[in-house]
C-alpha positions as a Markdown table, in Angstrom:
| # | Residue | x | y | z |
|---|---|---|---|---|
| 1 | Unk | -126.3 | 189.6 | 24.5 |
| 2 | Unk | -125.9 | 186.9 | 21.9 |
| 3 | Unk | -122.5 | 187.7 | 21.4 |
| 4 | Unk | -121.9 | 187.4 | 25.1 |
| 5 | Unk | -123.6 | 184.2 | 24.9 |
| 6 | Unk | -121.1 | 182.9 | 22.1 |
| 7 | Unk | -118.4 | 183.6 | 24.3 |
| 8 | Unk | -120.0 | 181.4 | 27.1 |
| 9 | Unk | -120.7 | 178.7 | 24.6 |
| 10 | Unk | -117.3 | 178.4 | 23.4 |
| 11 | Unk | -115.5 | 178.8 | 26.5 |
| 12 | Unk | -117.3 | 175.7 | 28.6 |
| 13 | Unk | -116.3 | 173.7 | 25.1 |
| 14 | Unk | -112.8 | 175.3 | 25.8 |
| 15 | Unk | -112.9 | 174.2 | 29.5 |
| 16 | Unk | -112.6 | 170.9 | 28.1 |
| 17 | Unk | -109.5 | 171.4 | 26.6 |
| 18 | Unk | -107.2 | 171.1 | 29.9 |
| 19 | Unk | -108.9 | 168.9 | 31.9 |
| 20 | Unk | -106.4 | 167.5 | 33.7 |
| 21 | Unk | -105.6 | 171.2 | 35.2 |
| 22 | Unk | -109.8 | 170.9 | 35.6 |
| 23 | Unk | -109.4 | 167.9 | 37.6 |
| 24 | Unk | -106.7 | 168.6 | 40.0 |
| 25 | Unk | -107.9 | 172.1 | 41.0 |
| 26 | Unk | -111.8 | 170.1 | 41.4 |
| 27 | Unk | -109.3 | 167.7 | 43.3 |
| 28 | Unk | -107.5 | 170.4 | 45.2 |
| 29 | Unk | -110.7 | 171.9 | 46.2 |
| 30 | Unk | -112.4 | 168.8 | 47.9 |
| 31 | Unk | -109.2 | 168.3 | 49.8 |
| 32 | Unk | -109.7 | 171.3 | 51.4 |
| 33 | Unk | -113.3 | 171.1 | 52.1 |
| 34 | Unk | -112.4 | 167.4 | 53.6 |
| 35 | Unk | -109.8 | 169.3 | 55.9 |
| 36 | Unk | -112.3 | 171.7 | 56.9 |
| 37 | Unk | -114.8 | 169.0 | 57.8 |
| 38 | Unk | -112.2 | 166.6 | 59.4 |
| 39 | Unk | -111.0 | 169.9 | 61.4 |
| 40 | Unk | -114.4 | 170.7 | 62.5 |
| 41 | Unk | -115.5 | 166.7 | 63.4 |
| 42 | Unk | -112.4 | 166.7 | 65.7 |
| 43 | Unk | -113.9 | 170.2 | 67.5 |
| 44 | Unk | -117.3 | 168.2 | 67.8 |
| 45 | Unk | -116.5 | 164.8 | 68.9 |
| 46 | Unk | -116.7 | 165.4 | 72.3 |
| 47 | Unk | -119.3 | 168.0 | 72.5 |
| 48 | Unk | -122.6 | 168.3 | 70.7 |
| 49 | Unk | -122.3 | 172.8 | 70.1 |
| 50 | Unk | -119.3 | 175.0 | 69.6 |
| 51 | Unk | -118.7 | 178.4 | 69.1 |
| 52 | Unk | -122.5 | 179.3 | 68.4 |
| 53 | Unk | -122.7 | 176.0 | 66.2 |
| 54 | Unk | -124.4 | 173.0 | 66.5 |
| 55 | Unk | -122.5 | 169.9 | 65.1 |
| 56 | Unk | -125.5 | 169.7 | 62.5 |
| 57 | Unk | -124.9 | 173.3 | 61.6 |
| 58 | Unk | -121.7 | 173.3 | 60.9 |
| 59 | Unk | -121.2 | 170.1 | 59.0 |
| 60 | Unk | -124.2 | 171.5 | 57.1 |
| 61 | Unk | -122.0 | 175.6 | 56.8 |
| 62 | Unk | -119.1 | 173.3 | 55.2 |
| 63 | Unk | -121.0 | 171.6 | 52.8 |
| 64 | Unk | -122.5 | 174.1 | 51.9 |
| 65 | Unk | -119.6 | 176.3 | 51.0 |
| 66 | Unk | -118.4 | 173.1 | 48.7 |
| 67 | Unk | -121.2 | 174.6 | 46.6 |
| 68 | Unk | -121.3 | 178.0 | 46.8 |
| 69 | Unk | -117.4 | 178.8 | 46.6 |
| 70 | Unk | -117.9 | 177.0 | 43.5 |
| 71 | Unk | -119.9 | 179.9 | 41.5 |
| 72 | Unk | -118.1 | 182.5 | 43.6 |
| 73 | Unk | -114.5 | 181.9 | 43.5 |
| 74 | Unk | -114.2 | 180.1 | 40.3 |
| 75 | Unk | -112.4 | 182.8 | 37.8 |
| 76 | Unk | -110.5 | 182.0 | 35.1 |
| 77 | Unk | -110.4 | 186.3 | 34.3 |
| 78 | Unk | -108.1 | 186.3 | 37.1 |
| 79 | Unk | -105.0 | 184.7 | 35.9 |
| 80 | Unk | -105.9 | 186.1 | 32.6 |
| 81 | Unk | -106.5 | 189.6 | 32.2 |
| 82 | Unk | -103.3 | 190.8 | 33.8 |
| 83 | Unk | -101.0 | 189.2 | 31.5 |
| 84 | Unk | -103.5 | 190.4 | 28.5 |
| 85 | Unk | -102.5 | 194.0 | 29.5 |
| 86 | Unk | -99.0 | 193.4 | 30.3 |
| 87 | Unk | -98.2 | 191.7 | 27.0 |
| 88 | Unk | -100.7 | 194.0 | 24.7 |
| 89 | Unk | -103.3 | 191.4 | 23.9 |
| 90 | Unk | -105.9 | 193.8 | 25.7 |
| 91 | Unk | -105.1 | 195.8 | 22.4 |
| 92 | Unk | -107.3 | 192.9 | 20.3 |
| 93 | Unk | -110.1 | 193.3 | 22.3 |
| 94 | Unk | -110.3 | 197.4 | 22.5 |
| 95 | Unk | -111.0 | 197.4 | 18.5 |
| 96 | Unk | -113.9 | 194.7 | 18.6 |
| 97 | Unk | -117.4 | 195.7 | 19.6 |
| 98 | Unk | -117.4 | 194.2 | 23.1 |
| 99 | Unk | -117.5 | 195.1 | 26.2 |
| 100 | Unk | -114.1 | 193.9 | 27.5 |
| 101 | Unk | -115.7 | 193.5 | 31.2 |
| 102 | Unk | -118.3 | 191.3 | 30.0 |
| 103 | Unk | -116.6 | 189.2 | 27.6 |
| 104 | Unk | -114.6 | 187.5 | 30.5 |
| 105 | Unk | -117.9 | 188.1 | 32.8 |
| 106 | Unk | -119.1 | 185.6 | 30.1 |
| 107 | Unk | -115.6 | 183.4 | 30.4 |
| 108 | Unk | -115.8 | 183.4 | 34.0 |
| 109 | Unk | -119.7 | 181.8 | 33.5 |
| 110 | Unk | -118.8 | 179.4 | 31.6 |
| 111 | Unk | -116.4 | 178.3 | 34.3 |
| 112 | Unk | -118.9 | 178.3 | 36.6 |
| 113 | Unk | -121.2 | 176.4 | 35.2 |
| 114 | Unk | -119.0 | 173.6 | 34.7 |
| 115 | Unk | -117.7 | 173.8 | 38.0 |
| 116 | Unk | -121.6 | 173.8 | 39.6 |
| 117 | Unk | -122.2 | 170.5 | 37.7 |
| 118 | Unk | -118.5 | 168.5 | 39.5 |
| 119 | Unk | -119.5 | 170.6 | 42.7 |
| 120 | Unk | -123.0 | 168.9 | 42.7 |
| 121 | Unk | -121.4 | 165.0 | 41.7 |
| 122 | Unk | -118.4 | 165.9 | 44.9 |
| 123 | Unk | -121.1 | 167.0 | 46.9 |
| 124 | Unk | -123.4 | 164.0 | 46.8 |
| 125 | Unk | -120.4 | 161.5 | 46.4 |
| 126 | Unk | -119.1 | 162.8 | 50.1 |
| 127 | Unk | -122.4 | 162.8 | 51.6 |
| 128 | Unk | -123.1 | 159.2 | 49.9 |
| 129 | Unk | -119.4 | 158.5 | 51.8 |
| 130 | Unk | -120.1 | 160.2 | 55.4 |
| 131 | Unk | -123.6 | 160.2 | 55.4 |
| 132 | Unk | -124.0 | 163.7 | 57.8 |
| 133 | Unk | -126.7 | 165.0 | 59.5 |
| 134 | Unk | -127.3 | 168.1 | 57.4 |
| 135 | Unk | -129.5 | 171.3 | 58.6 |
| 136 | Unk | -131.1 | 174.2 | 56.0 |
| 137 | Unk | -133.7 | 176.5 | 56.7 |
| 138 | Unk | -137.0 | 175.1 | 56.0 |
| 139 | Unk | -138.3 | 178.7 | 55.2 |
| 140 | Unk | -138.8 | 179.2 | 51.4 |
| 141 | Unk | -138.1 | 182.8 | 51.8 |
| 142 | Unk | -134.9 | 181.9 | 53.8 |
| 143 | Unk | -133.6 | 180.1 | 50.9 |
| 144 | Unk | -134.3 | 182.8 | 48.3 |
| 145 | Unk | -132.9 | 185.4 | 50.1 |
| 146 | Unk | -129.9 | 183.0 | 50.5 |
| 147 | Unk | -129.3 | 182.5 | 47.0 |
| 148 | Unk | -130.2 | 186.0 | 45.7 |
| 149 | Unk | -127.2 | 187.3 | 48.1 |
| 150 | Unk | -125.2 | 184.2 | 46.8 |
| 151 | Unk | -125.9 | 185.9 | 43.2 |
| 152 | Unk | -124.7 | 189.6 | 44.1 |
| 153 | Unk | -121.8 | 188.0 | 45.7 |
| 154 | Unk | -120.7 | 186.2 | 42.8 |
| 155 | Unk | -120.9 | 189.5 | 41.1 |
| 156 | Unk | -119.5 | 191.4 | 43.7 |
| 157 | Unk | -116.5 | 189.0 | 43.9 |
| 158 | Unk | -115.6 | 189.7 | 39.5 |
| 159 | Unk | -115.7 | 193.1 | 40.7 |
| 160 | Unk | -113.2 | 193.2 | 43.5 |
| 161 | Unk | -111.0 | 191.5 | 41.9 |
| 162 | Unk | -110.8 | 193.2 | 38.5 |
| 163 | Unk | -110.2 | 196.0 | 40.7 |
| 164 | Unk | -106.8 | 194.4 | 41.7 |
| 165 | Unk | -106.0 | 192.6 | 38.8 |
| 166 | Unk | -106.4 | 196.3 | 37.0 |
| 167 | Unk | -103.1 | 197.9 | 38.9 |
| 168 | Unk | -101.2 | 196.0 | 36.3 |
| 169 | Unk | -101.6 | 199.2 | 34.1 |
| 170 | Unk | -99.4 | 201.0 | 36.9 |
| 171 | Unk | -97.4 | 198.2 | 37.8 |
| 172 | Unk | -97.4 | 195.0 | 35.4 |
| 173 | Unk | -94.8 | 193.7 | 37.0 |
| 174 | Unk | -96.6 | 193.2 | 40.7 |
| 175 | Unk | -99.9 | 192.0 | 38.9 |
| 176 | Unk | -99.5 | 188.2 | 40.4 |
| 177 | Unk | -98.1 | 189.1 | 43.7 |
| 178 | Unk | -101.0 | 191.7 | 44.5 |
| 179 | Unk | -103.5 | 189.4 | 43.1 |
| 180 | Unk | -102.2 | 186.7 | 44.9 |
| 181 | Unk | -102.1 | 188.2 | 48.1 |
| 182 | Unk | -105.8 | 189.4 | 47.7 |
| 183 | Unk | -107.0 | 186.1 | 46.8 |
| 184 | Unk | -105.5 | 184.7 | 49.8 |
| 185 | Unk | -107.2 | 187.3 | 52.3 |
| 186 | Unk | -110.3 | 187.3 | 49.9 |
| 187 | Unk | -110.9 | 183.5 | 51.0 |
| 188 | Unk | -110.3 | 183.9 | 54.8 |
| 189 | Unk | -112.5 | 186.8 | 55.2 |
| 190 | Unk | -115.3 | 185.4 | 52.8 |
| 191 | Unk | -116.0 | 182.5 | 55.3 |
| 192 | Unk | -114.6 | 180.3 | 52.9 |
| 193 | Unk | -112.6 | 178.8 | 55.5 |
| 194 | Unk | -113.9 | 179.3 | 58.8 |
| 195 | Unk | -117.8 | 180.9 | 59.4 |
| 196 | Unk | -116.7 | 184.4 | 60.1 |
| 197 | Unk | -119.0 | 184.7 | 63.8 |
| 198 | Unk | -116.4 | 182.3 | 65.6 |
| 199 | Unk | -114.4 | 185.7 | 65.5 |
| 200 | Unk | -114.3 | 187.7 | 68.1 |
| 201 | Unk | -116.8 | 190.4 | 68.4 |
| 202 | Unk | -114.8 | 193.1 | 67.5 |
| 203 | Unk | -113.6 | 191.7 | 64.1 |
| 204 | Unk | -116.8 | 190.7 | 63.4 |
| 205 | Unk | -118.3 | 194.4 | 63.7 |
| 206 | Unk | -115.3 | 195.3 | 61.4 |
| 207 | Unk | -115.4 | 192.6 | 58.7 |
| 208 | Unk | -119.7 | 194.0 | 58.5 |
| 209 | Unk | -117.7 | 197.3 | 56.6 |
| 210 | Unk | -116.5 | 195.2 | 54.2 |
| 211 | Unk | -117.8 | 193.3 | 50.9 |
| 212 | Unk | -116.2 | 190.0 | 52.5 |
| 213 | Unk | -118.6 | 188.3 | 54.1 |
| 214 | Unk | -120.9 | 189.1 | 51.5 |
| 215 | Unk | -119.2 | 186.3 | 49.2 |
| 216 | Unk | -119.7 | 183.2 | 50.8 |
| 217 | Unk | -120.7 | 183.5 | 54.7 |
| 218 | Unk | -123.8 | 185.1 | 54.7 |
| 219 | Unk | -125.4 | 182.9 | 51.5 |
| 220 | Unk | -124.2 | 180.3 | 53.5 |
| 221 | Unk | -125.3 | 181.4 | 57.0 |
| 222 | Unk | -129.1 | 182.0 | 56.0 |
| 223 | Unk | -129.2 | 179.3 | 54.3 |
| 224 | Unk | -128.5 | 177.2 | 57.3 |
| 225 | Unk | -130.9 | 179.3 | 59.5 |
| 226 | Unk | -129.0 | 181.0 | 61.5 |
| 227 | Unk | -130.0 | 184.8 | 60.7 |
| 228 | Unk | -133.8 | 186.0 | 61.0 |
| 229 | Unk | -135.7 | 187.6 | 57.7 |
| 230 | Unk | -135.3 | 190.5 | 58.9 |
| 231 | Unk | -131.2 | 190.4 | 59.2 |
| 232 | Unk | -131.3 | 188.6 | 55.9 |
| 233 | Unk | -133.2 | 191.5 | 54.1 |
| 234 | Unk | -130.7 | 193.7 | 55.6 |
| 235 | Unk | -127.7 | 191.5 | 54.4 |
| 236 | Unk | -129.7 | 191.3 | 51.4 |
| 237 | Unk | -129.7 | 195.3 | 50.8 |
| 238 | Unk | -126.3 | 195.3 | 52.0 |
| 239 | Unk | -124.9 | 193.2 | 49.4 |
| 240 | Unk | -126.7 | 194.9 | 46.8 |
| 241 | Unk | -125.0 | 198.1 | 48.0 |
| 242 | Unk | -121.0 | 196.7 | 47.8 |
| 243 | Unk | -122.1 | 195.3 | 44.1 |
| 244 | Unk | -122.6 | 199.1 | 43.5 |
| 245 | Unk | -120.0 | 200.3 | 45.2 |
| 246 | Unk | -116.9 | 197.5 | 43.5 |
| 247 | Unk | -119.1 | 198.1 | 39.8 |
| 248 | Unk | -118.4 | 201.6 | 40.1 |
| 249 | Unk | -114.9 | 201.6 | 41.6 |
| 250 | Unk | -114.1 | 198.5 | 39.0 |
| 251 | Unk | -115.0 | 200.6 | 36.0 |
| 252 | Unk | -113.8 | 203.6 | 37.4 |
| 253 | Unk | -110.0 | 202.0 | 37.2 |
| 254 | Unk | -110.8 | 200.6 | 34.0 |
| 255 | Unk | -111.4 | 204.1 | 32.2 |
| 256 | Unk | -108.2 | 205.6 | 34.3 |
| 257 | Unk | -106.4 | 202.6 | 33.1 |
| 258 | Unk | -106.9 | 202.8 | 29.4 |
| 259 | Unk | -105.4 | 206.3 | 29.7 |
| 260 | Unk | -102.6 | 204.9 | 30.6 |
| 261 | Unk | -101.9 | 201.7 | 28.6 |
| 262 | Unk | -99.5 | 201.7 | 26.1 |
| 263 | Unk | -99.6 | 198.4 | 24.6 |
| 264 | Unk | -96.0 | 197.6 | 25.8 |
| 265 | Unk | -95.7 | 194.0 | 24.9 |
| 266 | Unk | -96.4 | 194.4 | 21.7 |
């Protein structure tokens, strides 16, 4: 673990190093989130509840998410371990004593972390700004079921997409479309942009079969209220169960992978 720990430390000191890059995606990401909330202002201004929403509720789901989405989607491993096994660098890593998963787990944290502390300061400065109305769950066991499934997901997430990034050891040169393409669909389906039960029923039912909404909705969704304990546990267990399930399949492609790899690039 202290190793891991090493990586962490001297990656948030790396994080540093391009912060203007920091700044405009922090940038890029609060436009988005002001969209979002000037979208959904627009839907309530002449109507106090839409879509199974209360204004409160979901000026509340969209803050929210400014927070969450943070820890979940922020991934530096994702634009970097594909070109490390097209180009051979992976090759560095295979001879050291470390887990090559958990070295950019450890990466990936140290994004995070940096990440939590801007989301907090953006999250306070637009509430100082539009001073909302904002609903959570008053239920102590509400909120720690909320963030314990906001913890699997953040897991589940690395998972899923090491998974994609890893078909670069069949086809290197389709890593950044494929990834692309799964980031894209990754954020609509997660609830990042929209909460996932304005769908219609059916789509709803389908998305429940899938580790998506496990990323960002349903931390964000019992953390507002709007689920019982009981469907929270369930969640809960649920979530627990697609962190198994992308682990396994994750490491699975891993092992196939190295049979494969040739070290090409260099």
């Amino acid at each position: 673990m202290r190793k891991y720990f090493t990586v962490f430390s001297l990656s948030f000191q790396n994080e540093f190093t391009y912060r203007l890059n920091f700044i405009l995606w922090r940038f890029r990401n609060v436009l988005r989130i002001l969209m979002t909330l000037f979208l959904w202002t627009a839907v309530f201004s002449s109507r106090d509840a839409a879509l199974g929403y209360s204004r409160t509720q979901m000026i509340s789901y969209v803050f929210l998410v400014l927070i969450i989405q943070t820890l979940v989607l922020a991934a530096p491993s994702n634009d970097n371990v594909g070109g490390e096994i097209n180009n051979g660098d992976l090759s560095n890593y295979l001879v050291k004593p470390i887990s090559y998963l958990n070295f950019w787990l450890s990466r990936d944290w140290a994004s995070k972390f940096l990440n939590i502390i801007f989301a907090v300061i953006e999250f306070s400065l637009l509430w100082l700004v539009f001073r909302p109305q904002l609903q959570f769950s008053e239920n102590m066991v509400h909120i720690l079921l909320g963030i314990i499934v906001w913890v699997v997901g953040i897991f589940t997430y690395f998972f899923l997409t090491k998974m994609a990034v890893f078909v670069a050891f069949w086809y290197p040169e389709n890593t950044w479309g494929i990834m692309f393409i799964v980031l894209v669909f990754m954020e609509i389906l997660s609830g990042f942009i929209f909460p996932l039960d304005v769908l219609p029923t059916m789509a709803q039912s389908a998305l429940q079969f899938t580790p998506f909404p496990y990323l960002i909705y349903y931390p964000v969704a019992i953390l507002i209220g709007k689920f019982s304990i009981a469907h929270s546990l369930q969640f809960l267990l649920q979530s627990l169960i697609w962190l198994f399930i992308t682990h396994f399949l994750a490491q699975k492609l891993w092992r196939l992978g190295l049979k494969v790899y040739s070290a090409s690039g260099r």
